[in-house]
N, C-alpha and C positions, 0 to 999 in steps of 0.2 A: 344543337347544343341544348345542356340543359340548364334549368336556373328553378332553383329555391323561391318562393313565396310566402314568405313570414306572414302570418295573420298576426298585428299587432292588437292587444284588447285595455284596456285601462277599467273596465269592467271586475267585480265579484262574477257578474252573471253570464250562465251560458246564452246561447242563441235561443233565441227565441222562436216558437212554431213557423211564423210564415220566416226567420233568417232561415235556419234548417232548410224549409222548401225551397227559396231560392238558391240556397248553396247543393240541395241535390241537383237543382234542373242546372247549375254552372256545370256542375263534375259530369251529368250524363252529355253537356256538350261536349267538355273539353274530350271525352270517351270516344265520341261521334266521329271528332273533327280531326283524331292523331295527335292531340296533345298529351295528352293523361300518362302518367307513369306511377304518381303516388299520391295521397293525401293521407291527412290522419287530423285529428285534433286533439287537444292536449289535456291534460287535468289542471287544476288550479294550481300554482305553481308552491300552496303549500305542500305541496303532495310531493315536492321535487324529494332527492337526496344528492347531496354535491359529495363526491368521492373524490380523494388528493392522494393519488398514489407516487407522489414524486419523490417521497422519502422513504425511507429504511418501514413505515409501515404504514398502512392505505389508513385511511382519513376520512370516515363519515359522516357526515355535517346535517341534519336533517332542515328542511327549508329552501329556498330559491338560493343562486349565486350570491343575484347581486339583490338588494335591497330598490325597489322600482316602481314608480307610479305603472309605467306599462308596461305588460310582459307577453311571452311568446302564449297564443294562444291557441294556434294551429300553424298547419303549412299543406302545400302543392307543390311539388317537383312536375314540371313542366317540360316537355320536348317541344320547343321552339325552333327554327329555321333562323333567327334573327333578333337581338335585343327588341326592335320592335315591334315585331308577332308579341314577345314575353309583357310588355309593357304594358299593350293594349289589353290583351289577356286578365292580366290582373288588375288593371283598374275595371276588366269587370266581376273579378272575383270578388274586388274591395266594394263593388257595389251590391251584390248578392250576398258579403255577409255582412256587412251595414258598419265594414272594419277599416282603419287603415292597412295597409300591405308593406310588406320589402321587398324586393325583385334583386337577388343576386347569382350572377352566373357560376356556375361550377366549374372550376378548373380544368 
């Protein structure tokens, strides 16, 4: 199964040189071990654009959604065998990048 890994940040700041390091030496484990599928990490969420194309004509809002002390600030798509393979997982990711985490399964 797979499951989502939100890196939450409440930070302006990127990762720092040794966060960075740790979070490479996490990603070449999860690489190792048969977990790995995706990661990425995100821009400042001024950087977003919200698009609302539900009406008669699309809608571009420059700025984050929602208005938020904490925002998305990366993520990991994870191949997991078990919620708790994915749990353990990420609270070691949340400890390599000095973040809290969200762990949600993919349908």
């Amino acid at each position: 199964m797979q499951y989502l890994v939100s890196v939450i940040d409440d930070t302006a700041g990127l990762a720092t040189t040794d966060e960075m390091a740790a979070i490479d030496v996490f990603n070449d484990r999860l690489r190792s071990e048969g977990y790995w599928v995706f990661a990425g990490g995100l821009a400042e969420p001024t950087s977003a654009t919200v698009i609302d194309n539900r009406g008669a004509t699309a809608i571009f809002t420059d700025g984050p959604f929602v208005e938020a002390k904490e925002y998305l600030a990366g993520f990991w798509i994870l191949e997991a065998p078990d919620l708790d393979v994915a749990l353990a997982l990420a609270a070691d990711g949340s400890k390599a990048c000095h973040r809290k985490v969200e762990v949600r399964p993919f349908r």
